[in-house]
N, C-alpha and C positions, 0 to 999 in steps of 0.2 A: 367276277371281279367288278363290273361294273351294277352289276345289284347288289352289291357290297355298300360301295362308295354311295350311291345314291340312299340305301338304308341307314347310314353311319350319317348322311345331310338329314334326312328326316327323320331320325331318332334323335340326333343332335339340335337342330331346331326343336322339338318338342320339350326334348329335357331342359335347353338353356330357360326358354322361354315357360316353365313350370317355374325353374331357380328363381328368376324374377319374381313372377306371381308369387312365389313362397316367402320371401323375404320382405318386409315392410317396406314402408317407406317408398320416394325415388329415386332409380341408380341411371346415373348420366353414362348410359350404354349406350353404344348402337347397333342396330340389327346383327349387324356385321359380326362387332364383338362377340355378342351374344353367341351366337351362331356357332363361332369359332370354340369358344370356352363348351358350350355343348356336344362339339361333335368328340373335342378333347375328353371330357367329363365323359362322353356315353363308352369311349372307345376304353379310356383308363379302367373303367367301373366294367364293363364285358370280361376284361382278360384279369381282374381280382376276381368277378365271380367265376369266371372258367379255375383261376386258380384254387376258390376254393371248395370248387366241385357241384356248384349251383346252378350249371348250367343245363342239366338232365333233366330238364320237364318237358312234359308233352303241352304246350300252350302257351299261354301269354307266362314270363318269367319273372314276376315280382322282386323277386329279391333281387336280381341283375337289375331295375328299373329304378329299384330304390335306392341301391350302388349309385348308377349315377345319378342320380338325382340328389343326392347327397354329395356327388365328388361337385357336380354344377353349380350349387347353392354355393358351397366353397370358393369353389374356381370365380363365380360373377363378385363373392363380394371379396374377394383378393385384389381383381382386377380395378373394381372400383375404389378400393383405399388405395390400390398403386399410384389410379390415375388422380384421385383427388391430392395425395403429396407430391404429386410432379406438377399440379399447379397453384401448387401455394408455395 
């Protein structure tokens, strides 16, 4: 349970902080944020690919990585247009 959680913070971190990198520009995030919309993003993007049977590899699981990694791009620049209309 607890290599769970700690897995889900450091696959989360890595994915939020790819989403950045992959996205132009600068997004007024903070670590924090990020961090958060990643661990979301890796958790959401796991249980689509368990859903759609993607998760039976012996190794590193690309397609689960690319899940989220795609759901994180999303999630970071949601966030950022959220937060950019709540201060204008």
């Amino acid at each position: 349970m607890i290599g769970a959680i700690v897995g889900a913070i450091i696959i989360g971190a890595i994915i939020g902080a790819l989403a950045r990198l992959v996205i132009p520009g600068r997004q007024d995030l903070s670590i924090g944020l990020t961090l958060i919309v990643g661990i979301v993003a890796a958790l959401i993007g796991s249980a689509i690919a368990a859903a759609l049977g993607l998760t039976n590899t012996s190794g590193i699981n690309w397609w689960e990585h690319l899940i989220q990694l795609a759901l994180a791009v999303i999630g970071v620049l949601l966030v950022v247009q959220m937060r950019a209309k709540r201060t204008h």
